[in-house]
N, C-alpha and C positions, 0 to 999 in steps of 0.2 A: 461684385459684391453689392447686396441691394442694401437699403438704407430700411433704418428702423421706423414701423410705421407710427409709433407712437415715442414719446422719451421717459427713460428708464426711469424711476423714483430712487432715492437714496436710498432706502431700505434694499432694494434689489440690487444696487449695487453693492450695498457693504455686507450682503448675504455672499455674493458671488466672491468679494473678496476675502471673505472671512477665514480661508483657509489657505491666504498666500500668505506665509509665516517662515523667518528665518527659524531653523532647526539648529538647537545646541548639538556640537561636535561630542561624540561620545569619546571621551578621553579614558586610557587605559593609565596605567602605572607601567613604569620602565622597569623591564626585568634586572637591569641592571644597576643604577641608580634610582632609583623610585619615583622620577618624575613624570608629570601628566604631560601623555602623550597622543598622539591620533594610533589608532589601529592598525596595523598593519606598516607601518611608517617608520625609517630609519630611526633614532631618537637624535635629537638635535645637541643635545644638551653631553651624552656620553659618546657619541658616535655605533653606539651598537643596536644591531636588529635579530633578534629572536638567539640571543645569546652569541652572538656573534660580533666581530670588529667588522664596519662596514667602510666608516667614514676618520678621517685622523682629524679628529675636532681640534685638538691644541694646535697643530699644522694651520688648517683655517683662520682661528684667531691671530696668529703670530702675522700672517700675514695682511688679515684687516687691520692689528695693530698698524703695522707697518705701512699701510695705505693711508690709514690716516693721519700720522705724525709727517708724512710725503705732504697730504694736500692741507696742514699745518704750516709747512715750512713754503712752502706754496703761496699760499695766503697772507705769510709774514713779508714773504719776497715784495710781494704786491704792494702791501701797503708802502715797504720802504720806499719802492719805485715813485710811487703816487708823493709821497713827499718829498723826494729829489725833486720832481717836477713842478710840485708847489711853492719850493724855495728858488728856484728857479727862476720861476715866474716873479715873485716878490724883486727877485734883484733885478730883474731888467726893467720894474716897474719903478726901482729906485733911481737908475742910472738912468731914466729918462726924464724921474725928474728933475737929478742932477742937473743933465745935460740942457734942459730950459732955464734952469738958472740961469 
């Protein structure tokens, strides 16, 4: 690749860029529910595509419900663990200074 014989001006560069542009998603209406959707695309929100049952949406949620209240009780485990180990620690910090007495 050879090198530029001269350097670019900002003008020529923000010409050249002038047409790198994110493009808004043309969103359609659900035949089924009426919500904005991508074209051509299952609909997320009813599970149905071009009038049809594609996907069982309430099934899906039940189950991320389910994953989360998991990594909920997860998270509460932890903490409790992390405090056994803190109090833990406090009492063998007491009995040793007991034991200098």
């Amino acid at each position: 690749m050879t090198a530029p014989k001269s350097r670019g001006t900002k003008s020529k560069r923000d010409k050249r860029r002038l047409h790198i542009v994110l493009k808004k998603p043309n969103l359609v209406k659900c035949q089924k529910c009426g919500k904005l959707i991508q074209s051509h695309v299952v609909c997320s929100f009813c599970g149905y595509y071009k009038g049809r049952k594609i996907i069982d949406v309430l099934k899906k949620k039940d189950r991320k419900k389910r994953e989360e209240e998991e990594k909920k009780k997860k998270d509460k485990d932890k903490g409790k663990d992390k405090k056994k180990v803190e109090n833990k620690k406090k009492e063998i910090v007491e009995l040793k200074k007991t034991a200098k007495k």
